[in-house]
C-alpha positions as CSV (number, residue, x, y, z in Angstrom):
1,X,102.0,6.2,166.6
2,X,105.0,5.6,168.9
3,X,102.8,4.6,171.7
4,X,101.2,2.0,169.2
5,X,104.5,0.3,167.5
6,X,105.3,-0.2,171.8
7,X,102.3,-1.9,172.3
8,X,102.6,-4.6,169.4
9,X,106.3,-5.0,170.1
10,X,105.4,-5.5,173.8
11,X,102.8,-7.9,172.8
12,X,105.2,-9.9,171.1
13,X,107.6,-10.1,173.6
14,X,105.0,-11.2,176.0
15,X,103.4,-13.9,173.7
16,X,107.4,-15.1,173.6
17,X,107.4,-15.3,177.2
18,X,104.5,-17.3,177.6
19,X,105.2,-19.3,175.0
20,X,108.3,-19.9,176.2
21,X,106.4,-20.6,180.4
22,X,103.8,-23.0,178.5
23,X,106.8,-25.2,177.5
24,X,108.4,-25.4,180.3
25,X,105.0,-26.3,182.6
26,X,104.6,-28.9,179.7
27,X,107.8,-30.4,180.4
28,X,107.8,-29.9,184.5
29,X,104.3,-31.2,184.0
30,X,105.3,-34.6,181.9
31,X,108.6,-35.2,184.2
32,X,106.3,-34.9,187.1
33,X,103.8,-37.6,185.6
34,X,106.7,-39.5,185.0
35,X,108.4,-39.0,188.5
36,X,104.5,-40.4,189.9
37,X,104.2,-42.8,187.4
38,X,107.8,-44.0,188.5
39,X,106.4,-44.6,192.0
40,X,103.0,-46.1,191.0
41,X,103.5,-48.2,188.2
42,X,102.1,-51.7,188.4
43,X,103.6,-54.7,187.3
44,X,102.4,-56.9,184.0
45,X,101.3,-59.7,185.2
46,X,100.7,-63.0,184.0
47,X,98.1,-65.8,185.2
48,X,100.0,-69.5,185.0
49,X,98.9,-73.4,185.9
50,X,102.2,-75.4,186.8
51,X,101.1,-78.7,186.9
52,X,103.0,-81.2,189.7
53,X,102.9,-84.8,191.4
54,X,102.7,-84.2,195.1
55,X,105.4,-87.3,195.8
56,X,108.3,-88.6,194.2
57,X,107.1,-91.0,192.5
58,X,103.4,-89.8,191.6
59,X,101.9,-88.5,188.5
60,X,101.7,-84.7,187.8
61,X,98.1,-84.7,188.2
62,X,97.5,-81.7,190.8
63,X,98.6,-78.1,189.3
64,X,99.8,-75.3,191.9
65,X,97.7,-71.5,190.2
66,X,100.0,-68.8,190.3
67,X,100.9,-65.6,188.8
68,X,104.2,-64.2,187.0
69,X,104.9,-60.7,187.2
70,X,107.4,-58.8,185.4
71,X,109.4,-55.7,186.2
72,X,109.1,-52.0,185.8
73,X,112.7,-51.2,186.1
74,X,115.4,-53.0,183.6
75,X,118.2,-54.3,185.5
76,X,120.5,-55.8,183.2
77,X,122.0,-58.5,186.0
78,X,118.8,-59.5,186.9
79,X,117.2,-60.5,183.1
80,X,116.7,-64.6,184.0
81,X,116.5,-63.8,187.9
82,X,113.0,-64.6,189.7
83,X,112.1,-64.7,193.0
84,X,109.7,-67.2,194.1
85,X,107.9,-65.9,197.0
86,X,106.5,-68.5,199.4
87,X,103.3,-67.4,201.7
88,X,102.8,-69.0,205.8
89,X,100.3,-70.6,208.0
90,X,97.0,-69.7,206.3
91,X,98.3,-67.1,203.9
92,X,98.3,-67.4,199.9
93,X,99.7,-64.7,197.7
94,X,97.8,-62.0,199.1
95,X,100.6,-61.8,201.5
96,X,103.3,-61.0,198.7
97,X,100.7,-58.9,196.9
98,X,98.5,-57.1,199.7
99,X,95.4,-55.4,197.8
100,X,95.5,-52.8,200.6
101,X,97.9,-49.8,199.7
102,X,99.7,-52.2,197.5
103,X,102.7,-49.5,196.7
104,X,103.6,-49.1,200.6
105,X,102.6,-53.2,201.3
106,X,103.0,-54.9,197.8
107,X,106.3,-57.0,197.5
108,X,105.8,-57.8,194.3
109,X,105.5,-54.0,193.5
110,X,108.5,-53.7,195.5
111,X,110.5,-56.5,193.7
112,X,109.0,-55.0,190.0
113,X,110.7,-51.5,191.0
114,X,113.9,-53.4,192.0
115,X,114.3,-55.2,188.2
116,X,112.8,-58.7,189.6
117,X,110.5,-61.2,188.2
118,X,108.6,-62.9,191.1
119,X,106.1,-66.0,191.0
120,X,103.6,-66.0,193.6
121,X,101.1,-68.7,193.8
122,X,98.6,-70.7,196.0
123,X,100.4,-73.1,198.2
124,X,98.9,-76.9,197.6
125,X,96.3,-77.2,199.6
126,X,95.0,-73.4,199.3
127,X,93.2,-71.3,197.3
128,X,92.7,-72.1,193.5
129,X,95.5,-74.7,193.7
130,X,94.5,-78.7,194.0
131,X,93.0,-79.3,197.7
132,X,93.9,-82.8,198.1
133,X,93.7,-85.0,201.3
134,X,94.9,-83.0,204.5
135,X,97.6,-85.5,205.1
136,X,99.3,-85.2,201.6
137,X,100.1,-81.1,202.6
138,X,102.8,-81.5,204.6
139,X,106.4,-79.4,204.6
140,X,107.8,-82.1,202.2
141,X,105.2,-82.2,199.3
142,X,105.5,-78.1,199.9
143,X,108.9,-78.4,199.2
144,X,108.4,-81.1,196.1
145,X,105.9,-79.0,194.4
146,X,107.9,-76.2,194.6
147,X,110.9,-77.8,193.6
148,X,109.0,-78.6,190.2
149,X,107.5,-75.5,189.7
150,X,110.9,-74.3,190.0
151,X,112.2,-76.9,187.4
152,X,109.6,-75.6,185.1
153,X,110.6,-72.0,185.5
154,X,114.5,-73.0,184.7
155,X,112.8,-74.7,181.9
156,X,110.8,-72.1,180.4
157,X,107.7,-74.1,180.7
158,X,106.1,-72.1,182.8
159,X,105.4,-68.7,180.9
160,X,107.9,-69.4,178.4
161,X,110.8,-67.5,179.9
162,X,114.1,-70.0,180.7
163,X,115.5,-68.3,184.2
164,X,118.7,-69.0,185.1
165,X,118.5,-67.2,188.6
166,X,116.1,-68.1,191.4
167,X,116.2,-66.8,194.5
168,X,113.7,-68.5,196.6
169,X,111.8,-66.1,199.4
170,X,109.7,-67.4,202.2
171,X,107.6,-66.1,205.3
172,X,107.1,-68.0,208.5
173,X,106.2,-71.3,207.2
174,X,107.2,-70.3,203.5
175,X,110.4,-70.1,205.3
176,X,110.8,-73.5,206.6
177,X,109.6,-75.2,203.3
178,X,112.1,-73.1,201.7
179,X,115.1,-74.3,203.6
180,X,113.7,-77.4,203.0
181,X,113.1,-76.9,199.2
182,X,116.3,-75.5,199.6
183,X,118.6,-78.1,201.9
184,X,117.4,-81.3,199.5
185,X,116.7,-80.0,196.1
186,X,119.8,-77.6,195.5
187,X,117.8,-76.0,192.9
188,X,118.0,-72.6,194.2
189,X,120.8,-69.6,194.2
190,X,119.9,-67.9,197.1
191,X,117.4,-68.1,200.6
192,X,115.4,-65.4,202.0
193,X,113.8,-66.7,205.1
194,X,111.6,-63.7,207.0
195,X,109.2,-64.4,210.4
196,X,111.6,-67.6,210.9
197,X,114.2,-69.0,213.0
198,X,115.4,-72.1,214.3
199,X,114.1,-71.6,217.9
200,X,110.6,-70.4,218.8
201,X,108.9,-68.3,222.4
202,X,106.8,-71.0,223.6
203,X,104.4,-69.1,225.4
204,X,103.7,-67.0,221.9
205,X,103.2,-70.3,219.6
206,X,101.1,-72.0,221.9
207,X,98.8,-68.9,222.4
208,X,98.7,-68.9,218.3
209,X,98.3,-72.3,218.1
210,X,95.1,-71.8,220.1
211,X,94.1,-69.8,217.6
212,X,93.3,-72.5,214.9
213,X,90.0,-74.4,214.1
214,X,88.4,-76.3,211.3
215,X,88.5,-74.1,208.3
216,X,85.2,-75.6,207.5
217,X,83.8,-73.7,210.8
218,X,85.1,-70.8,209.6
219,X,82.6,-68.0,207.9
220,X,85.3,-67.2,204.7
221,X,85.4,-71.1,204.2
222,X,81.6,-71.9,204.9
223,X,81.1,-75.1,202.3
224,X,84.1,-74.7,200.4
225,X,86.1,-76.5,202.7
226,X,84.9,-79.7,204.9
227,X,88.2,-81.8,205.2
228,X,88.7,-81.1,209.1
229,X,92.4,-81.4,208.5
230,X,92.3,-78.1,207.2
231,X,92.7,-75.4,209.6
232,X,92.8,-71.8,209.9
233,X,92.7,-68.3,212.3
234,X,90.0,-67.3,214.6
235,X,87.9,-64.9,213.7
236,X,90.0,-61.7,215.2
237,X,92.8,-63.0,216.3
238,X,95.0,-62.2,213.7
239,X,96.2,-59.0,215.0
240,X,97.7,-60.2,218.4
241,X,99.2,-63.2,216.8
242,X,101.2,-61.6,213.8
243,X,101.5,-57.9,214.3
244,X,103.0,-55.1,216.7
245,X,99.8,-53.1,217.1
246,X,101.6,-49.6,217.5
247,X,103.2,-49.8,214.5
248,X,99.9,-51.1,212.3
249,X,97.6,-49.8,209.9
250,X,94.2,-51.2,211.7
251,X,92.9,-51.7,207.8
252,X,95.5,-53.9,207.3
253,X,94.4,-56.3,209.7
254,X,91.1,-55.8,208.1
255,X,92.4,-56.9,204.7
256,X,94.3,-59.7,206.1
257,X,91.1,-61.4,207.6
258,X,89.3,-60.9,204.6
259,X,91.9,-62.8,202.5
260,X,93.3,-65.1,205.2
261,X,93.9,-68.8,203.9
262,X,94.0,-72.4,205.7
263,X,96.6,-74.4,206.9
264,X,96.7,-78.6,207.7
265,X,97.6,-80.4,211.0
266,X,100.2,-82.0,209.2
267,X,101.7,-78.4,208.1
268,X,101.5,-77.9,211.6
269,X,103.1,-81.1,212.8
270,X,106.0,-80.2,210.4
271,X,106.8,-76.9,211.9
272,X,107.3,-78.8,215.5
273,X,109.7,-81.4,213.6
274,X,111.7,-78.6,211.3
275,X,111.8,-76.6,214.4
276,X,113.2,-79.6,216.8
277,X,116.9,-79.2,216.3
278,X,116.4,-75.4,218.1
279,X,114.5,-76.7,220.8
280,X,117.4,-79.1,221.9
281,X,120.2,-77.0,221.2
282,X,121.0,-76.4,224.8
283,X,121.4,-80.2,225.0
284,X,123.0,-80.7,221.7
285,X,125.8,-77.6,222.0
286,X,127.3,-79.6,225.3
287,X,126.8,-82.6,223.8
288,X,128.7,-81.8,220.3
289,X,131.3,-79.7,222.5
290,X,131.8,-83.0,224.2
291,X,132.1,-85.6,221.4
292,X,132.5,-83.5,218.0
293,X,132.1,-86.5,216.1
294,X,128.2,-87.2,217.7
295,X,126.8,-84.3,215.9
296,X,128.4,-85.1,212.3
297,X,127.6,-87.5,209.1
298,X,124.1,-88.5,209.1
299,X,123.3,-87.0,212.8
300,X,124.2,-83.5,211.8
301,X,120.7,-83.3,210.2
302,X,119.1,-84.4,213.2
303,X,121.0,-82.2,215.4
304,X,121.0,-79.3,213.3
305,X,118.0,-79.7,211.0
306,X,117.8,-79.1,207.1
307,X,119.8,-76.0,206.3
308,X,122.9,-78.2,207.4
309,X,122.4,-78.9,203.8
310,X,122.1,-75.6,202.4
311,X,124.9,-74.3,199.9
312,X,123.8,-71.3,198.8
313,X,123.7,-67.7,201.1
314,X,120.8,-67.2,203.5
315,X,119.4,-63.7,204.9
316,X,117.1,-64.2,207.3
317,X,114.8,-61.4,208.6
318,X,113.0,-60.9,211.7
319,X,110.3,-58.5,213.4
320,X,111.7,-56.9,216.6
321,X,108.5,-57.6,218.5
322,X,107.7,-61.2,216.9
323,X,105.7,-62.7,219.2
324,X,106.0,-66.0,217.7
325,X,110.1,-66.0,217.7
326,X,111.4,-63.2,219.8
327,X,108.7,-63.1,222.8
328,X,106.8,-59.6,221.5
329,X,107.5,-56.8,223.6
330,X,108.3,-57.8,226.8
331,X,111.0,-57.3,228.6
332,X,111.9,-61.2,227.6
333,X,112.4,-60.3,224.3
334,X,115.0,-62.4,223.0
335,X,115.9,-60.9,219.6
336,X,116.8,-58.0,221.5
337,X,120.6,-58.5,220.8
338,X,120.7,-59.2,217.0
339,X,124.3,-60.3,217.1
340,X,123.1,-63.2,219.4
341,X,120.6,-63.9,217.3
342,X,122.8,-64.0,214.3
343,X,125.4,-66.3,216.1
344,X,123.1,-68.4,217.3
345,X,121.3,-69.0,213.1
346,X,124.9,-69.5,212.0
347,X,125.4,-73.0,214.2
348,X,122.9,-74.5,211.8
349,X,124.4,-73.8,208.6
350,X,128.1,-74.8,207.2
351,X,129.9,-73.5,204.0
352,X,129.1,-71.0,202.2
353,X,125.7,-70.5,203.8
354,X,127.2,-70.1,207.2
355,X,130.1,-67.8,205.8
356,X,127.5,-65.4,203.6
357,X,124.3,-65.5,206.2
358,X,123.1,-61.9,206.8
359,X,120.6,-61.7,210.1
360,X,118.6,-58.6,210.2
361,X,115.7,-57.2,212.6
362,X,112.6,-54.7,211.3
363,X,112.0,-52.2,214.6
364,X,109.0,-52.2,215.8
365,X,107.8,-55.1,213.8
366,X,106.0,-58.2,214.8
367,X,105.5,-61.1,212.8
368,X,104.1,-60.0,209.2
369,X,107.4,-57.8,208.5
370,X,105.4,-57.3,205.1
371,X,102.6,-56.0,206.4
372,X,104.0,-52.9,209.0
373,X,103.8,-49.4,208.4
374,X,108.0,-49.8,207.7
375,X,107.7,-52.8,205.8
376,X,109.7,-50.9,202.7
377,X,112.5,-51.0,204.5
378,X,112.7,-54.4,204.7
379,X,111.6,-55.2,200.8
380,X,114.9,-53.0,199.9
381,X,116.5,-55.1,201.7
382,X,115.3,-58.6,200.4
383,X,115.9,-57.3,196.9
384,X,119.5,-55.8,197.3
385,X,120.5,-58.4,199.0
386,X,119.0,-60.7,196.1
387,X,120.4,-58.8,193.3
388,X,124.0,-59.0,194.7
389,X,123.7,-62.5,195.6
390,X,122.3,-63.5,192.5
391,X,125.0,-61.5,190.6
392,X,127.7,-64.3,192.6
393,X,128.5,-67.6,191.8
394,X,130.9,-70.2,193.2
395,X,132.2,-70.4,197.0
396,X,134.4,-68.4,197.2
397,X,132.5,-65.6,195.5
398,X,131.8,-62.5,197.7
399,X,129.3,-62.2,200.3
400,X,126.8,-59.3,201.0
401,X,127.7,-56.9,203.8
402,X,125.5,-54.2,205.3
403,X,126.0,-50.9,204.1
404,X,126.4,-48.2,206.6
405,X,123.3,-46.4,206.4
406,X,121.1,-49.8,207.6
407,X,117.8,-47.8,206.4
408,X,115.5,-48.6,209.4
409,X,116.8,-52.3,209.8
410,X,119.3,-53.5,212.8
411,X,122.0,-55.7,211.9
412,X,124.4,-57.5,214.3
């Protein structure tokens, strides 16, 4: 008898137990979904048509296709804020939004986590955007249609959102059209320029330059594209142009073929021109340093290019082993000393974007500092430095400083 009340009290105590276990693996259970979910979510997003005139004075009757998408974390500071992200030489969006391992090479995923709206979309000239005439696509209509599709998102025309906050974000050419967007529109509240600065290695941009050929030779373009204007990458030459090998996944490089874009002579042309000013700075500094007064008014734009003109903070970000900028990884390398580098970026801004520029360097990066094995490091960077920026106004509001854990990034 005693031996059977001990049983059924025992059983009761152990049915409490694991009653009580089964609740808590349900609850360790959920927060671990959670937790992955956390780190895997993707962002809403949204397919749009802005439509724009590729001059001044023209008729909106060419449309840049793009996509909206939305965040996964609420930031209160950044409700209104997007980023419009601006793709390079024969890239689209693919670049912001690689389908490879999106959640280690996905900007936009990265931005989403970080409370930001972005808009990518289809430079003109690429993609599903209009494909006019080789010689419209220059840096300058870039920069027009941009301005306007930035208009339109201020607007709320776009997907019906008005944002007050843009912080425009580009990559290599992205980055020149976005000073330039930036230096004569004055539409925007903050730069991020990456794979860009105002001087170039020679010997690496005329070995990518030899690179390009027709796009309408090209196997991914085969009868969609015939204007010879348009250009684009060899076949396999992608990887020694834009990445440090050691540090890359060879699928990436993969992927990137697979969705590479074009890119027009007159894009091309416009890189030499917006790229001048560097080229003749060793002429230029003794000459200013002589006569001041040579290198100001209407001649500072020559001497020192668009973002002479730029009023609003600038971080620009660049690949340790760029082979494009820096001279990849010989012993050359001239982004080895970053405060050079950055002292040598400031000459070509004044104001507030000279006062608030932030120069960093990705290690053992080359060109596509989105596309390395380390390229998170560099999106928290982008949007920290966005969110604080963005959270400033006026010029004498506070500038971004580098915290003291740099989190895989050099700074000057």
């Amino acid at each position: 008898m005693f031996r059977g009340r001990w049983s059924g009290r025992a059983v009761l105590a152990v049915g409490a137990v694991l009653a009580v276990f089964v609740q808590v693996c349900s609850v360790m259970s959920a927060s671990a979904h959670a937790t992955a979910w956390a780190e895997t979510e993707i962002p809403d997003c949204r397919s749009v048509e802005v439509p724009v005139a590729l001059t001044a004075r023209g008729a909106q009757t060419a449309h840049l296709a793009g996509q909206v998408c939305y965040p996964t974390t609420h930031v209160d500071t950044l409700e209104g804020a997007v980023q419009v992200l601006v793709s390079g030489t024969a890239y689209g969006p693919s670049y912001w939004d690689f389908p490879y391992q999106p959640d280690t090479y996905s900007y936009v995923r990265a931005a989403a986590r970080a409370g930001f709206t972005t808009f990518t979309f289809d430079r003109i000239g690429i993609g599903r955007s209009t494909r006019p005439l080789n010689t419209q696509v220059t840096i300058e209509s870039n920069a027009h249609t941009i301005h306007q599709a930035i208009t339109q998102l201020r607007a709320g025309s776009v997907d019906g959102v008005r944002y007050g906050k843009v912080a425009i974000v580009g990559h290599s050419l992205g980055s020149l059209i976005a000073w330039y967007e930036a230096g004569t529109y004055h539409d925007v509240d903050a730069v991020v320029a990456s794979g860009i600065l105002h001087s170039f290695d020679p010997l690496g941009v005329t070995k990518f330059v030899a690179t390009l050929y027709p796009a309408a030779l090209d196997p991914r373009f085969l009868g969609s594209v015939v204007d010879p204007g348009y250009l684009t990458t060899r076949p396999g030459t992608r990887g020694s142009s834009f990445y440090h090998l050691p540090n890359t996944d060879p699928a990436v490089i993969d992927t990137d073929e697979a969705h590479k874009e074009t890119a027009t002579a007159a894009e091309a042309a416009g890189v030499f021109a917006q790229e001048l000013p560097g080229v003749l700075r060793p002429v230029s500094q003794a000459a200013c340093a002589l006569t001041p007064t040579l290198c100001d008014g209407v001649a500072s734009s020559v001497v020192y290019g668009v973002t002479r003109n730029i009023t609003v903070p600038v971080l620009g970000v660049v690949g340790q082993y760029d082979a494009l900028l820096c001279g990849g990884s010989s012993s050359a390398n001239r982004c080895s000393d970053v405060a050079a580098v950055r002292q040598d970026e400031s000459a070509y801004y004044t104001g507030r974007a000279q006062r608030c520029l932030t120069v960093a360097e990705l290690p053992d990066s080359g060109h596509n500092v989105n596309l390395e094995r380390n390229a998170q490091s560099w999106f928290d960077l982008s949007n920290e430095w966005s969110r604080f920026t963005l959270e400033q106004s006026g010029e004498d509001a506070s500038c971004w400083s580098a915290p003291g854990q740099t989190d895989g990034l050099q700074f000057p």
